[in-house]
MIDREN-36697 format. One line per 8 residues: for each residue x, y, z of C-alpha. Coordinates in Angstrom, 3 decimals, padded with zeros to 6 digits, always signed. Layout:
BEGIN
X Y Z ~ ... $
***
This chain:
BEGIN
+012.960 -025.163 -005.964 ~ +011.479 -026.207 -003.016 ~ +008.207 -024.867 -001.437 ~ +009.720 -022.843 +001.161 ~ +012.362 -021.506 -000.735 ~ +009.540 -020.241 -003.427 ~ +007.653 -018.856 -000.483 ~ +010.873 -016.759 +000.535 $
+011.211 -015.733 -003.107 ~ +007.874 -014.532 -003.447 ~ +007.760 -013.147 -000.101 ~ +011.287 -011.105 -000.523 ~ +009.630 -009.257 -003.780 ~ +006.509 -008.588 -002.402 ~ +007.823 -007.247 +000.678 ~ +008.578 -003.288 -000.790 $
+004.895 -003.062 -002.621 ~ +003.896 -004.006 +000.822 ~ +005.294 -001.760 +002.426 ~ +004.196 +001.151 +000.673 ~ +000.661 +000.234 +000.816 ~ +000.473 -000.346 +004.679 ~ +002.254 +003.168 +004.948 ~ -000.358 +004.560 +002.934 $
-002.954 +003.462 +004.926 ~ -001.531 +003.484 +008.454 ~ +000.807 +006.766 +008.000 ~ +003.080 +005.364 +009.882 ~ +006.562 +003.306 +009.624 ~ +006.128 +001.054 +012.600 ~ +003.113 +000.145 +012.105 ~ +003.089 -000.472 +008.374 $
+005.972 -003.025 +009.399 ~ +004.321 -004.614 +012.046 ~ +001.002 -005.109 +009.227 ~ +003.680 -006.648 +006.787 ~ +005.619 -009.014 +008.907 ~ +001.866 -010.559 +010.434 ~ +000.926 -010.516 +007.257 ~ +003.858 -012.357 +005.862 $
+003.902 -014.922 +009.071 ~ -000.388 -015.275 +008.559 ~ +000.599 -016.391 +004.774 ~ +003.600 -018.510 +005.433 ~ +001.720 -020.136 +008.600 ~ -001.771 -020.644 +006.987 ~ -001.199 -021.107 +003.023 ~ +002.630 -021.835 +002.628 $
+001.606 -025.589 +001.367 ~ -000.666 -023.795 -001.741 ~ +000.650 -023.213 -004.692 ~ +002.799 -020.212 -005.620 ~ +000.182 -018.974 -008.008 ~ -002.261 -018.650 -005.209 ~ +000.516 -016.720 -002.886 ~ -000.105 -013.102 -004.807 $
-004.113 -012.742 -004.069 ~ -003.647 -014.100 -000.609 ~ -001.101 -012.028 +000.302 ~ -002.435 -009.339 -000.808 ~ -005.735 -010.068 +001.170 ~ -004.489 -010.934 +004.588 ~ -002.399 -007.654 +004.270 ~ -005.152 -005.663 +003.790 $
-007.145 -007.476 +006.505 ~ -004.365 -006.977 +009.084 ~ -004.393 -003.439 +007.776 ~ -008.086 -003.062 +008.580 ~ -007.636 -004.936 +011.973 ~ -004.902 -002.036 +012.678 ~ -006.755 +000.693 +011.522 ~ -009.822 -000.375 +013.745 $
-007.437 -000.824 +016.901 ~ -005.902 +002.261 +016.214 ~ -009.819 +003.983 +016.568 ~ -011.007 +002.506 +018.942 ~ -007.882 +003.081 +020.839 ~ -007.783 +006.793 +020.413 ~ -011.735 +006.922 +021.093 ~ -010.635 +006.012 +024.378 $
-007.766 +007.736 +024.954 ~ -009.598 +010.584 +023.870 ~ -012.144 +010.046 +025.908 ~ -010.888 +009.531 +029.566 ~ -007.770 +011.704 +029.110 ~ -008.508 +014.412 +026.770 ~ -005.870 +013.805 +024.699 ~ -006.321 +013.215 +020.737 $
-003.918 +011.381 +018.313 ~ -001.905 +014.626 +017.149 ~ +000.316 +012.487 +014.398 ~ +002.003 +015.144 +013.180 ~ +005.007 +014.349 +013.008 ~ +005.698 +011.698 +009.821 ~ +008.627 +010.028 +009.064 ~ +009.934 +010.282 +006.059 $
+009.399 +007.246 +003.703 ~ +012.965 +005.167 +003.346 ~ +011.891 +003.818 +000.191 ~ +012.276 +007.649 -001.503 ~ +015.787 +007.781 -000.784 ~ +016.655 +004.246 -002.723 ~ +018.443 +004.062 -005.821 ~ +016.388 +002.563 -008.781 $
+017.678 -001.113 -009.668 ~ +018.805 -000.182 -013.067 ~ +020.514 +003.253 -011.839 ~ +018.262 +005.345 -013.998 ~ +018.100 +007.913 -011.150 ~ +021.390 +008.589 -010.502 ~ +022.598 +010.546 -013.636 ~ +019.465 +013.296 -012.761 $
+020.346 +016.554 -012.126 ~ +019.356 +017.541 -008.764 ~ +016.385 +019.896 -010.324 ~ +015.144 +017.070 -011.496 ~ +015.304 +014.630 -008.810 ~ +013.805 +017.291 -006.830 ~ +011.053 +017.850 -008.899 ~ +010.267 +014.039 -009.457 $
+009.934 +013.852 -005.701 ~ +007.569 +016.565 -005.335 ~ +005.674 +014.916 -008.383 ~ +005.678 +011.622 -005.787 ~ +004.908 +013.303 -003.013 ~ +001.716 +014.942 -004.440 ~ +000.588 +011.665 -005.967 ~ +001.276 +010.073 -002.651 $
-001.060 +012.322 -000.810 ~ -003.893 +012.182 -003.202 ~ -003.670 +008.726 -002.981 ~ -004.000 +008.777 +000.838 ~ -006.975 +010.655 +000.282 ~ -008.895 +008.210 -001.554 ~ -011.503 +006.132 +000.024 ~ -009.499 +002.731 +001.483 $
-011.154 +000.607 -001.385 ~ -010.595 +002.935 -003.793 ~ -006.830 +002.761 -002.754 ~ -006.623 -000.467 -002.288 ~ -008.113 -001.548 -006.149 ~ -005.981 +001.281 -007.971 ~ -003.004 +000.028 -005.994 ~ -003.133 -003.906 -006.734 $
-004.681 -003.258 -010.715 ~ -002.084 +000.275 -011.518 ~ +000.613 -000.683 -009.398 ~ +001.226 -004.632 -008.128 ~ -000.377 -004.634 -012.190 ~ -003.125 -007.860 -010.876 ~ -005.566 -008.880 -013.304 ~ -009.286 -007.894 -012.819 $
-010.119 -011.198 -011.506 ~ -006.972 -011.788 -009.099 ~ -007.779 -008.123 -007.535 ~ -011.534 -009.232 -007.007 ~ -010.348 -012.215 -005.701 ~ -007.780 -010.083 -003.148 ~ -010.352 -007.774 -002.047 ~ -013.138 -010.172 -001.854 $
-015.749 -008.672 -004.413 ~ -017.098 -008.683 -007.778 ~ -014.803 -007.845 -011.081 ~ -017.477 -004.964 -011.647 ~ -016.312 -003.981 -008.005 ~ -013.054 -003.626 -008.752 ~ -013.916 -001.943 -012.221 ~ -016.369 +000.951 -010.587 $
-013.482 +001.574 -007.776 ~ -010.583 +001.991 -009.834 ~ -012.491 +004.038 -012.546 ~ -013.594 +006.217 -009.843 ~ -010.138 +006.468 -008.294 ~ -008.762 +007.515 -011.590 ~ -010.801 +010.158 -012.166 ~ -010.378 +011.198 -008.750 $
-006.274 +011.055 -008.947 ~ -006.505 +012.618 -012.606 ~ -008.827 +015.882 -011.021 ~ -007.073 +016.388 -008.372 ~ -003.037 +016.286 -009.682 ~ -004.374 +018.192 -012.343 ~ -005.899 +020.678 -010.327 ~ -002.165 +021.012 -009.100 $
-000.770 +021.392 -012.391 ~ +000.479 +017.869 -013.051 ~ +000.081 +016.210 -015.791 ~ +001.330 +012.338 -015.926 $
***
């Protein structure tokens, strides 16, 4: 296979994970697309000649760069619009998350009963929020060790800090997920 056909590969799986970790931190649908398309064009534009290996970390990086770069627009933006017109961001109005509605690949959710499914997504739901809770690196190591399941060393290597970084943040994430769920009566 050809380079750019590999970067479309890896590029077309990462792009769900993505997703779900810019909506996580931005809370909202447009601009958690927005972060992954730059994100996608910054890796194809800037490291599409490096080896696929190298793709994962750096994708993961510049995503959670742009993320940042959004998050402090977003800020400063609503400092100001705060400011000079007296009107705060009042987001309350979420979309719901498309990627909750999809049928697993293997079609292991489509023989549940609808108790079930309804309870799973409740289960989701709560584990979702908690997670929004957490302190952005916090998030951001549980996410890429637990959930795009990176090594130690590649999820230093995304964030841009030490293994024992990564270690103390998604120890202290854990604990914080476990507490909380459990506080709600779920046990995983």
């Amino acid at each position: 296979m050809d380079s750019a056909t590999q970067l479309n590969v890896f590029l077309a799986g990462a792009e769900r994970h993505a997703f779900r970790h810019a909506m996580l931190a931005l809370r909202n649908e447009a601009a958690a697309l927005d972060a992954v398309q730059e994100a996608m064009m910054r890796l194809a534009t800037k490291y599409g000649d490096r080896g696929a290996d190298e793709w994962p970390p750096l994708f993961q990086r510049i995503l959670q760069n742009v993320i940042r770069d959004m998050l402090r627009r977003q800020k400063v933006r609503h400092l100001w619009v705060s400011m000079w017109s007296g009107f705060g961001n009042k987001d309350g109005d979420e979309a719901d998350d498309p990627l909750d509605t999809l049928e697993a690949a293997d079609g292991s959710n489509f023989d549940l009963s609808p108790e079930k499914l309804v309870g799973r997504e409740q289960v989701l739901a709560a584990i979702e929020a908690e997670l929004a809770r957490l302190p952005a690196r916090q998030r951001e190591a549980f996410l890429l060790r637990y959930w795009e399941d990176m090594s130690t060393a590649e999820t230093a290597a995304a964030m841009g800090c030490s293994e024992g970084s990564v270690k103390t943040h998604c120890s202290r994430a854990t604990h914080t997920l476990a507490a909380a769920l459990s506080a709600k009566g779920i046990t995983l």
